[in-house]
N, C-alpha and C positions, 0 to 999 in steps of 0.2 A: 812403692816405686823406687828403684835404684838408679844411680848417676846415667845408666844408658837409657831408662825407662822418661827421665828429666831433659836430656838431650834431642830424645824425639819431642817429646813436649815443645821443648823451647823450638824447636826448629818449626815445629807445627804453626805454632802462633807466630813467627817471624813470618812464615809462608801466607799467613790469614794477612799481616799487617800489610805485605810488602802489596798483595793480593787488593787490597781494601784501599791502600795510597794509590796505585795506578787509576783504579775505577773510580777516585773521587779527583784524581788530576785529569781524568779523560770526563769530568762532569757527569758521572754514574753514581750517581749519591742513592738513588734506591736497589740498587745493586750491590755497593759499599754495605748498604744497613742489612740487606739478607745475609752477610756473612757473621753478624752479632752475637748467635747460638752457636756456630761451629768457632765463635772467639772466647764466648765466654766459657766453652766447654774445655778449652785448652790453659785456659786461666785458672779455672777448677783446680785441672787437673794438677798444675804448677804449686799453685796453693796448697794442697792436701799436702805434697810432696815438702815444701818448705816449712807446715808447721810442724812435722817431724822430727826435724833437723834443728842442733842448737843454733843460736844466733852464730854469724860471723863463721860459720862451715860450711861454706856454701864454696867448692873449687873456685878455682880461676877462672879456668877455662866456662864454666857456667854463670861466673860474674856479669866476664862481657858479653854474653848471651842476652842476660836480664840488664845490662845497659843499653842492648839497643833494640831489645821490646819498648822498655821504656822513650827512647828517643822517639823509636816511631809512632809509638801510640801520642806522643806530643804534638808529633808531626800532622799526626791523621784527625786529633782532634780539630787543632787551627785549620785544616783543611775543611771540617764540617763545617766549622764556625763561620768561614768565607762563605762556603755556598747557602748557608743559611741565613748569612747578612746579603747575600748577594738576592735570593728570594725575596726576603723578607722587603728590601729597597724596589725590585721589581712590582712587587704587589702595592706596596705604597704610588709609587708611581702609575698602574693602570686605577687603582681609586681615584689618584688625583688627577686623572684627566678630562673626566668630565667635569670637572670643575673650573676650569680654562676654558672647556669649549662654549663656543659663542652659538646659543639656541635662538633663530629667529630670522627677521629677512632684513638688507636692505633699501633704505629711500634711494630717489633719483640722483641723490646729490651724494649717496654712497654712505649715509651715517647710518647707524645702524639700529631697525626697528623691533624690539623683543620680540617674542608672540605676544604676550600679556596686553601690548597697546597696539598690535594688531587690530585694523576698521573693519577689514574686509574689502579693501578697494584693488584687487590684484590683478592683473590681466593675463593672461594665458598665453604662450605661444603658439602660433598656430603653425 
């Protein structure tokens, strides 16, 4: 790969991140993860290109390319991270809500009678 063959690269994988930050700030987190292949295939491609190349030759101009891959992939991770604490709290929360709820009837006097010491003495409305 040559410096113009690296510039579609980078621009490739800018276009996946920029692509992948919208759909997890619009809450499309399984939309975000189908683009993973066409992410890590651009990364590949970066990679091959860069172990080629001695350290510290890497243009300018392709520096800041690879500084704000890196920004965003930072970006998009913390982004997973929320929605997956954000899940993760939801799910906590419908387990623990039958755990609150009050199973059973109450007395006349409005205290509240389990099932478990339920008699049988109940009267129907008619």
């Amino acid at each position: 790969m040559n410096n113009l063959g690296l510039r579609v690269q980078t621009a490739r994988l800018k276009d996946i991140l920029l692509s992948e930050k919208d759909l997890l700030l619009t809450g499309r987190a399984r939309e975000a993860a189908d683009l993973l292949p066409a992410k890590m295939e651009a990364m590949q491609d970066i990679e091959a290109y860069l172990e080629s190349r001695e350290s510290g030759s890497l243009p300018i101009e392709h520096r800041a390319d690879m500084e704000l891959i890196v920004r965003l992939s930072k970006e998009n991770s913390a982004h997973f991270e929320a929605i997956r604490n954000g899940l993760r709290h939801a799910i906590d929360r419908l387990e623990s809500m039958h755990g609150s709820a009050y199973v059973g009837s109450y007395a006349q006097n409005g205290s509240k009678v389990p099932f478990t010491e339920v008699t049988g003495q109940f009267r129907r409305k008619a």
